[in-house]
KEGU-626950 format. One line per 2 residues: number of its first residue (from 1); their letters; for each residue x, y, z of N, C-alpha, C, CB. Coordinates in pm, 1 decimal, decimal comma. Glycine has a CB too. Layout:
NUM> A> X/Y/Z/X/Y/Z/X/Y/Z/X/Y/Z  ...
END
This chain:
1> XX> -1471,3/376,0/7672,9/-1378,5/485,3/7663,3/-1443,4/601,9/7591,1/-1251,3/441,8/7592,5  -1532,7/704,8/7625,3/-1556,2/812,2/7599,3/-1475,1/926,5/7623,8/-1646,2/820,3/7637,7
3> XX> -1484,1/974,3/7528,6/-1389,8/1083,0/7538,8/-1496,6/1237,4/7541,0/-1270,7/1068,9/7390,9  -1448,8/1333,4/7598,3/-1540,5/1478,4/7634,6/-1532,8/1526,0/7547,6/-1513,2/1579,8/7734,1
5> XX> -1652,6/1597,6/7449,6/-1675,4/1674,9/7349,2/-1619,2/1815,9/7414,6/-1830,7/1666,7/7300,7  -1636,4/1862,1/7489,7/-1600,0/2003,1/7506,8/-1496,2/2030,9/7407,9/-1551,5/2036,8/7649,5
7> XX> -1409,4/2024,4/7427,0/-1312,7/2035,5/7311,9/-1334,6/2150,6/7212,2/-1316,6/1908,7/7234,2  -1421,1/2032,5/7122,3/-1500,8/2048,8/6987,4/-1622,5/2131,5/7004,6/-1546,9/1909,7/6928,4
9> XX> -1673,3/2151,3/7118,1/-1798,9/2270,7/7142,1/-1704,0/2361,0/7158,6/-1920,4/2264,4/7279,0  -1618,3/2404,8/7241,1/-1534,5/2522,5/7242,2/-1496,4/2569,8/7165,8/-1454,8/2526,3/7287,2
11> XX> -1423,7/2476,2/7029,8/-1362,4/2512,5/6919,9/-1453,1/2599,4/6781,9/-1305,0/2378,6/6881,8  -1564,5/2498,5/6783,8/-1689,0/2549,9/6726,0/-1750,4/2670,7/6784,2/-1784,5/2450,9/6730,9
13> XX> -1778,2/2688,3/6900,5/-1799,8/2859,4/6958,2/-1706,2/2936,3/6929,5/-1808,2/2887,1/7109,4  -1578,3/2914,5/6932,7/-1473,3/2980,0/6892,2/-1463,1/3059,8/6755,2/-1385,7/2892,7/6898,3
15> XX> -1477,8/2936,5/6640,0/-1498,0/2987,5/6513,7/-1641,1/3053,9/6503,6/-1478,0/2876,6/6412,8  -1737,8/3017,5/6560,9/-1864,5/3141,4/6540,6/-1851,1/3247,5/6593,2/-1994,3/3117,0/6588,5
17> XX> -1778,8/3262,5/6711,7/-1731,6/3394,8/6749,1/-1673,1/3477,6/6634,1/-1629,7/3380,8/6854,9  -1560,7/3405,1/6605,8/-1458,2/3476,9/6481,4/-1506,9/3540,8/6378,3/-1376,8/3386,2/6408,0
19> XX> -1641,5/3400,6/6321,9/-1715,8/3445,9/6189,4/-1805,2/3550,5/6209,3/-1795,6/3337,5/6125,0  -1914,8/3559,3/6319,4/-1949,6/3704,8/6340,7/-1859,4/3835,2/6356,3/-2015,2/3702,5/6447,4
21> XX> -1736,6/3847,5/6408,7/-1686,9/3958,1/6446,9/-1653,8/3986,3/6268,9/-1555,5/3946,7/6578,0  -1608,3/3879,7/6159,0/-1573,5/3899,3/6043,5/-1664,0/3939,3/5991,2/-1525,7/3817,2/5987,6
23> XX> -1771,0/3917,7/5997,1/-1897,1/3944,1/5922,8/-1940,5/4109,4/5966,3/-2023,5/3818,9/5972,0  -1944,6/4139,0/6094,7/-1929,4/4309,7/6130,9/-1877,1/4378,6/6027,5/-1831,6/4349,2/6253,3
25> XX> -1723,3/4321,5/6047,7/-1637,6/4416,0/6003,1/-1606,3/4439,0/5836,7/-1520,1/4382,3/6073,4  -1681,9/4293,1/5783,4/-1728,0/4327,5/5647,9/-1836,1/4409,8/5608,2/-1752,7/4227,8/5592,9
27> XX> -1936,2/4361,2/5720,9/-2069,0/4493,4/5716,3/-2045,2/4618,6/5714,3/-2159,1/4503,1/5829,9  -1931,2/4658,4/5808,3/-1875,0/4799,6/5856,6/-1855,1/4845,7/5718,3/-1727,2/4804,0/5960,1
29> XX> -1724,3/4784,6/5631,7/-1655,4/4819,8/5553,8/-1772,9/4831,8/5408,4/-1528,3/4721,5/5559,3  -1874,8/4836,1/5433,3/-1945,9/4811,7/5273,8/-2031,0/4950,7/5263,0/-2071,0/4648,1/5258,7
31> XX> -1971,5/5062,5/5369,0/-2045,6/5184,8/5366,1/-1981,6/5251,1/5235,3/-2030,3/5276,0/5509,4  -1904,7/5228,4/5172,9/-1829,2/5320,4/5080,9/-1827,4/5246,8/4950,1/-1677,6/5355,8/5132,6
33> XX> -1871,3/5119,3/4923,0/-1903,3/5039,9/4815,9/-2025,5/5113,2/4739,7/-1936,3/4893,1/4866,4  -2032,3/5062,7/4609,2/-2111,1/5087,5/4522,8/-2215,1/5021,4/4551,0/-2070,5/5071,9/4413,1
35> XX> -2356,7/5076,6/4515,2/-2480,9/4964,2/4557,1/-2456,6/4862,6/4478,6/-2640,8/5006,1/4533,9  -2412,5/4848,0/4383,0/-2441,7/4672,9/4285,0/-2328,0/4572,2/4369,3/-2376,4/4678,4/4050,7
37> XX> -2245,5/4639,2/4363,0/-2148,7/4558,8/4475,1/-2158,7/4537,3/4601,7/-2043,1/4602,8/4487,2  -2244,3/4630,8/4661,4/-2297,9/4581,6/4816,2/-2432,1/4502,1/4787,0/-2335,7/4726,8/4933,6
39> XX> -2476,1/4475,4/4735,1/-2594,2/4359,8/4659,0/-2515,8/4244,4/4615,2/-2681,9/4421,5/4507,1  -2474,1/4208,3/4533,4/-2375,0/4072,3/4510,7/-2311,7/4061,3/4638,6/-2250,2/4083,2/4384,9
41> XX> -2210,3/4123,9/4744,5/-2182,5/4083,7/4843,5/-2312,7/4013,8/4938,8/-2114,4/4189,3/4890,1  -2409,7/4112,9/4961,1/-2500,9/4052,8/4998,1/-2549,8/3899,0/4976,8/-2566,9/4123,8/4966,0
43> XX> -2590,9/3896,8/4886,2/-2629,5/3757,1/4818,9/-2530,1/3681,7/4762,8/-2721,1/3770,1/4713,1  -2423,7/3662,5/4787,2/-2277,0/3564,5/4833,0/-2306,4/3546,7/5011,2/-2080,9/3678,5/4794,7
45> XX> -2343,3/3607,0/5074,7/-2308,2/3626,0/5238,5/-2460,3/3524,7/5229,5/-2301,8/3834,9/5340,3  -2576,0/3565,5/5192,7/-2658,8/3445,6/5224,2/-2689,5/3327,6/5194,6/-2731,5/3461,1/5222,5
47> XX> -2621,8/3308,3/5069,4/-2597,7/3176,1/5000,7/-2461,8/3104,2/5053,8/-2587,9/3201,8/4838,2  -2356,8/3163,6/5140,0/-2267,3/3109,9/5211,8/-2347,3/3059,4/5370,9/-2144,6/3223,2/5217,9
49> XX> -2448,7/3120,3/5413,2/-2500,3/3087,0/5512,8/-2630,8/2957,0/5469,3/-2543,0/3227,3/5579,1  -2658,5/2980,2/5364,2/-2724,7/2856,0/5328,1/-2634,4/2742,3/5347,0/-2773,5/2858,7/5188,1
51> XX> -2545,1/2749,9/5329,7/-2488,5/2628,6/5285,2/-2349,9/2579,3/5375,5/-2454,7/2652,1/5129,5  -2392,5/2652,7/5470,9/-2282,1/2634,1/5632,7/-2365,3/2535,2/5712,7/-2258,9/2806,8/5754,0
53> XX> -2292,1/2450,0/5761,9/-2374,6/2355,6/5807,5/-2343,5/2323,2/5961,3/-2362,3/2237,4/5717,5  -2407,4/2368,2/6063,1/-2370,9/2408,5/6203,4/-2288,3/2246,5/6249,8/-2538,1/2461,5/6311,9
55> XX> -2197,8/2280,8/6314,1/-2152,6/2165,6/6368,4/-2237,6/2111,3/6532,8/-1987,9/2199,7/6381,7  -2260,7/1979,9/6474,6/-2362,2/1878,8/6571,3/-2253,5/1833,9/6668,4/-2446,6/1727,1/6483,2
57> XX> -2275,6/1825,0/6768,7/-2253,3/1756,4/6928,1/-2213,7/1591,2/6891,5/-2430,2/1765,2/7044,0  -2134,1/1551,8/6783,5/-2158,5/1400,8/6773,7/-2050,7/1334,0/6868,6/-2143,4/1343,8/6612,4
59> XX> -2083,9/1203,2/6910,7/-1976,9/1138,5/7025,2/-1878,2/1123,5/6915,4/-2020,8/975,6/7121,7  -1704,8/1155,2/6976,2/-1606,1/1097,3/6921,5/-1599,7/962,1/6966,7/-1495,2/1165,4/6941,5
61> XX> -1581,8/891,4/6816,5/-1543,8/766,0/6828,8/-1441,3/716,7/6804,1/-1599,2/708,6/6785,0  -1347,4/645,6/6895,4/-1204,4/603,5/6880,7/-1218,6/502,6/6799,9/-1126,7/565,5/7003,5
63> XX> -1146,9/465,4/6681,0/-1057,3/365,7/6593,1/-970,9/281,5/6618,8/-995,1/412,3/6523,0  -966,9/207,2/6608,8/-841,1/112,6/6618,1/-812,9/145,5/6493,0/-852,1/-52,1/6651,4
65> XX> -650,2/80,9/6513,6/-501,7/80,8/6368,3/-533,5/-33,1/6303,3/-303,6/59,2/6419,5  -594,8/1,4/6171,3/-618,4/-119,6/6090,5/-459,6/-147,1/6097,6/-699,7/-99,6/5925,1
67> XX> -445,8/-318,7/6027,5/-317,8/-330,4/6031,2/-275,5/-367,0/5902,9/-277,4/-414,0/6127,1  -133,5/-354,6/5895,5/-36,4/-291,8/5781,1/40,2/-408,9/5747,5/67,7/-160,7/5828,7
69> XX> 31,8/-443,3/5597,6/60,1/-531,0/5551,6/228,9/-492,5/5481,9/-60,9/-567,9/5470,7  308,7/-530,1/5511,8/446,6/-460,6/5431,8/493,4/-601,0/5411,8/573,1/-339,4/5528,8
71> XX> 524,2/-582,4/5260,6/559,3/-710,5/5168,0/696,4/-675,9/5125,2/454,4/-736,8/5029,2  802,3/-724,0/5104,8/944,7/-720,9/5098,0/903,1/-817,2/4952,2/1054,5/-789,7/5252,2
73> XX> 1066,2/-690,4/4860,5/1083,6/-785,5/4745,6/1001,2/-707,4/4631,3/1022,3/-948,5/4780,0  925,0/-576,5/4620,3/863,2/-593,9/4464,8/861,2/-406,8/4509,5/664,1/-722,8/4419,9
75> XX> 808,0/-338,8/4429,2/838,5/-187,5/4410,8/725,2/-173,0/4440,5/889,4/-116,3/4281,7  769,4/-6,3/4467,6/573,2/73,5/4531,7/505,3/112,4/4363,2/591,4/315,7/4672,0
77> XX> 633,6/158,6/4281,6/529,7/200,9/4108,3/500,7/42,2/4088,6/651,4/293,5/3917,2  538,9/-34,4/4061,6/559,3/-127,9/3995,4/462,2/-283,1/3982,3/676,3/-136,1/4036,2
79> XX> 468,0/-264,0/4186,1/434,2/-384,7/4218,8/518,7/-506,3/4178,6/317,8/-395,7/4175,7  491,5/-630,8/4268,0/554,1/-741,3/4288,7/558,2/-794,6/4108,7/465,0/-841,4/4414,4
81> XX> 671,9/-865,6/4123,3/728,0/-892,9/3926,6/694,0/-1042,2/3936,8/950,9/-863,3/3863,7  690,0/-1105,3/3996,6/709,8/-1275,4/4012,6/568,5/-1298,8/4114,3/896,1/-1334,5/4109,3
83> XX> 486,2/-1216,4/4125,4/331,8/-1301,6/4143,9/250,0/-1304,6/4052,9/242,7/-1257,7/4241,4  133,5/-1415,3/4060,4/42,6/-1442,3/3948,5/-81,7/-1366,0/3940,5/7,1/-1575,6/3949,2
85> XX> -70,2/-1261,7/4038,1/-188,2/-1151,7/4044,7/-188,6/-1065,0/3972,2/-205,2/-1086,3/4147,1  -128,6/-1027,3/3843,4/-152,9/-973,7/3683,7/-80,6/-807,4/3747,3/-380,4/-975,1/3604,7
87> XX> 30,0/-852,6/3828,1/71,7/-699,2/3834,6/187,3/-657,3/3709,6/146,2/-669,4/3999,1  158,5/-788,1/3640,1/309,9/-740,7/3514,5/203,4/-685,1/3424,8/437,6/-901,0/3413,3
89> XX> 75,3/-694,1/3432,1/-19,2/-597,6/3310,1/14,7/-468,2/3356,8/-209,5/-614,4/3305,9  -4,1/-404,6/3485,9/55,4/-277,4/3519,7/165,9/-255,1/3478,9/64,0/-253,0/3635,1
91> XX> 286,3/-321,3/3498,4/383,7/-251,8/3441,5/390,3/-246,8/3233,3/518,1/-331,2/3521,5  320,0/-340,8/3238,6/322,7/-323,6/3067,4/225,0/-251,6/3053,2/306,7/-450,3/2966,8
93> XX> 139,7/-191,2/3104,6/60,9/-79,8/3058,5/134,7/74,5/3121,6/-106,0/-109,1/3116,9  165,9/81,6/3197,6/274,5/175,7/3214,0/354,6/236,6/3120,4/350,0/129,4/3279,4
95> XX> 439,7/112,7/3046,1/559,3/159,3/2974,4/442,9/183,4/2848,4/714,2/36,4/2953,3  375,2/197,4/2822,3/285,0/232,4/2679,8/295,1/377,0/2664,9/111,4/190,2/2685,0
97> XX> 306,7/457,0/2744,4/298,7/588,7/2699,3/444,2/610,7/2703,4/206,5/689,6/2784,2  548,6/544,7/2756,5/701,9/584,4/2716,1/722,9/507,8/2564,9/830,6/518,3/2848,2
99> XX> 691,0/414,0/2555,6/672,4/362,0/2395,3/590,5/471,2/2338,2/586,8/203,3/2371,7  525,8/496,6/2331,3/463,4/595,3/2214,8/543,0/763,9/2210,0/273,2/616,0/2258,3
101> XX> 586,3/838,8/2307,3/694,9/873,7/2329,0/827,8/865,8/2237,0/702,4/822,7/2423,1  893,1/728,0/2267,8/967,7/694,4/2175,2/929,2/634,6/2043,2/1037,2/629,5/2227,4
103> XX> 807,6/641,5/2007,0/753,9/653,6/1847,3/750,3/771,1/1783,0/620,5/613,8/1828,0  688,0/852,7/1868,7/645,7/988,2/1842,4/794,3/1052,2/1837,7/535,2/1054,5/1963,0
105> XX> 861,2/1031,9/1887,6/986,0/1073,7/1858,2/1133,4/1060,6/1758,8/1003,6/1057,4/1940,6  1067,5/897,6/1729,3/1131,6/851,5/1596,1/1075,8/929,1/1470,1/1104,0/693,1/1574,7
107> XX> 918,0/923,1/1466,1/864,3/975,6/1356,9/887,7/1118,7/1313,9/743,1/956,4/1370,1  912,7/1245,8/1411,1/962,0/1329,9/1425,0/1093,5/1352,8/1372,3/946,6/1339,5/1519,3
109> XX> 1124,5/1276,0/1375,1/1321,1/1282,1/1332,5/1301,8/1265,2/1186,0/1452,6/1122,0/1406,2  1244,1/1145,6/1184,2/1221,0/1123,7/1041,5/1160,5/1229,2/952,8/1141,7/1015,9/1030,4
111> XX> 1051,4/1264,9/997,3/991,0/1413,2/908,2/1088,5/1543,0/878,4/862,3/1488,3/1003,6  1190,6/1556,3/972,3/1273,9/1660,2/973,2/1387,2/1634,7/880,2/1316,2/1687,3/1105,0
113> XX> 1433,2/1468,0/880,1/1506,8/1436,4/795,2/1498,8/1467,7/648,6/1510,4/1334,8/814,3  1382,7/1429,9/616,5/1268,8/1419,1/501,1/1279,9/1548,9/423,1/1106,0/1402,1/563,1
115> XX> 1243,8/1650,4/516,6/1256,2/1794,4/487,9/1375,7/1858,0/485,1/1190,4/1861,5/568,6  1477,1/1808,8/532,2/1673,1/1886,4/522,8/1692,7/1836,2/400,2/1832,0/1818,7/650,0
117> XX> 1637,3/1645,4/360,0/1693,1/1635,6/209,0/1606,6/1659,3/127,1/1746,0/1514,5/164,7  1467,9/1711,5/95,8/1393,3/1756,3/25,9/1464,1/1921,3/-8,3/1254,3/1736,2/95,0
119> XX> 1507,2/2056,9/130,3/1603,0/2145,3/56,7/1666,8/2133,3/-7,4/1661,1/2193,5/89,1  1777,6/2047,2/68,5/1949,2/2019,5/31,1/1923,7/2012,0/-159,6/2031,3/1811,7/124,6
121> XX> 1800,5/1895,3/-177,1/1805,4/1851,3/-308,4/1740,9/1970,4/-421,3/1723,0/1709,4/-308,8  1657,1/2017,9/-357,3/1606,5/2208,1/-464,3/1708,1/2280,6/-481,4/1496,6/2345,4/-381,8
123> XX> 1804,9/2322,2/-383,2/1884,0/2382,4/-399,0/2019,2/2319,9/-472,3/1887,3/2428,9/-292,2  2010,8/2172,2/-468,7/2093,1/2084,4/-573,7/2036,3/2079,2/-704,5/2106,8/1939,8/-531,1
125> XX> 1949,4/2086,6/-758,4/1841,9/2102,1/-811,3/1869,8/2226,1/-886,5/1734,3/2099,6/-720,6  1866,8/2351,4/-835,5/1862,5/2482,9/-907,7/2016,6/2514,8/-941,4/1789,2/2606,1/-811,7
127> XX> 2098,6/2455,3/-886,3/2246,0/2466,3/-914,8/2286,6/2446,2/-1053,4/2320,0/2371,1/-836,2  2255,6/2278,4/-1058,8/2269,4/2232,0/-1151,9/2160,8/2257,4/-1311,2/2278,9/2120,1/-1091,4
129> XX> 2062,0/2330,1/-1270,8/2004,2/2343,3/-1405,0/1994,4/2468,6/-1382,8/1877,0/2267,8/-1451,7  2115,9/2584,6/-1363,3/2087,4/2748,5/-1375,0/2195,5/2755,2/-1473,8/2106,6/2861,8/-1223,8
131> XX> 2203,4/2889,6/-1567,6/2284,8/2888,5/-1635,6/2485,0/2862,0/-1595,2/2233,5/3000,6/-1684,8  2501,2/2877,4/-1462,1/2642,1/2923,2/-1449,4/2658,7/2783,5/-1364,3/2680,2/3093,3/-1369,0
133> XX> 2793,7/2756,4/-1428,6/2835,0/2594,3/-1387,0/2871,7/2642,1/-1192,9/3033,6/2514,1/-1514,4  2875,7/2534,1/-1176,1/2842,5/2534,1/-1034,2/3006,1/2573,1/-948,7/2767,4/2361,1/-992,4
135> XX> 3144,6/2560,1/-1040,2/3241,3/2593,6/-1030,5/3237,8/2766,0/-991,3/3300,3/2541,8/-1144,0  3113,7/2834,4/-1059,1/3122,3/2974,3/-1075,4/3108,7/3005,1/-907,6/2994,6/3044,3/-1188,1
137> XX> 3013,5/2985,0/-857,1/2980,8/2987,6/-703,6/3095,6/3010,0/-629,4/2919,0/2860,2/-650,5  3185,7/2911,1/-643,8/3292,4/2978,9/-533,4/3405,3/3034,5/-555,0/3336,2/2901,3/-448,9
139> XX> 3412,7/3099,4/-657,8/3474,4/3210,9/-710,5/3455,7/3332,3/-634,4/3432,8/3230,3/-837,3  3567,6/3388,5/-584,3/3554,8/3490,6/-507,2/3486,7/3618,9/-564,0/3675,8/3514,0/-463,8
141> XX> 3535,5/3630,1/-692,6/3524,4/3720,3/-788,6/3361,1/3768,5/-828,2/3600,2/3656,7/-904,4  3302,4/3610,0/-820,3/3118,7/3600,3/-854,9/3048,6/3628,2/-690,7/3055,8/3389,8/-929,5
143> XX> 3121,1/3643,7/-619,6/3047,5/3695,2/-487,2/3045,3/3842,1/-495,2/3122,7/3650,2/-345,3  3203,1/3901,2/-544,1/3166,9/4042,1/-546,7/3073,4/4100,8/-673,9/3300,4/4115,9/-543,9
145> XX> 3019,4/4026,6/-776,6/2988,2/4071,4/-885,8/2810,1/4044,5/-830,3/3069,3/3987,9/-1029,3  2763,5/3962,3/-729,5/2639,2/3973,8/-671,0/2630,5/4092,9/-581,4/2608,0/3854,0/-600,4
147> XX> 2712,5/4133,9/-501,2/2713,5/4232,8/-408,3/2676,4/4354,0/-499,7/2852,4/4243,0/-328,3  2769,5/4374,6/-642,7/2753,3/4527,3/-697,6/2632,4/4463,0/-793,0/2914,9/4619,3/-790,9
149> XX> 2570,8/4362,3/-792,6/2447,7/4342,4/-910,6/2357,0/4418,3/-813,1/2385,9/4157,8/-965,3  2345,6/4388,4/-687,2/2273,5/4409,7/-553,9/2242,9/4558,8/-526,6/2361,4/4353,3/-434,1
151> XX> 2333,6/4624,5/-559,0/2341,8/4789,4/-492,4/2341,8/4834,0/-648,2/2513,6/4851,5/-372,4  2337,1/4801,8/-767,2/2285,4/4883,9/-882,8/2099,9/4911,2/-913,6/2352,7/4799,9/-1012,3
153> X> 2080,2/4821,1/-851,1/1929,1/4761,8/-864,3/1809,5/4871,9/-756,2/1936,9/4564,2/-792,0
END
């Protein structure tokens, strides 16, 4: 069963057709460029032709359909849970970065905690050892007497 290259020679003349007419019309367009820039274009255009690699005449060769194994019963992430082929190390190496995740996220809480009662307690802290009992604070009277300490100053 051979099959006719023409095809693929046509297609390939096709695109060399294309790439010369592109290549003109980039040539055309480089009359109004700067010389350093029509030099780097240059030497991009021959180092792209270095490294184009003409398409060869090779026979197509037909394949057969390898064939397809479909196993019922176990997941595509996961793999099968109840065989002895070590696919439960995959899933326990999997969940390792959602565990650390949920470490990294405990520890986080905790640091923030750490730091609300480290304020809470300075500012418990300066209450209790400033001169004015802590009753004074919510006195309406000692809010307005900060406001006019505020605007004398």
């Amino acid at each position: 069963m051979n099959r006719t290259t023409e095809p693929t020679m046509q297609a390939a003349q096709a695109a060399d057709a294309y790439a010369r007419r592109l290549a003109a019309r980039l040539t055309h367009g480089n009359a109004d460029l700067p010389y350093d820039i029509t030099e780097r274009l240059r030497a991009a255009r021959m180092q792209a032709l270095a490294r184009r690699k003409r398409p060869v005449s090779l026979p197509v060769r037909e394949t057969a359909a390898a064939p397809q194994v479909v196993s019922s019963g176990s997941t595509a992430a996961l793999g099968g849970w109840g065989r002895e082929d070590g696919t439960w190390w995959r899933a326990l190496v999997s969940a390792v970065p959602l565990a650390a995740l949920v470490v990294g996220l405990f520890f986080v809480n905790m640091v923030q905690d750490d730091a609300v009662a480290t304020e809470i307690a300075e500012v418990d802290a300066a209450l209790l050892t400033d001169d004015l009992p802590p009753s004074a604070y919510a006195d309406p009277g000692f809010l307005q007497f900060l406001k006019s300490a505020n605007q004398t100053r």
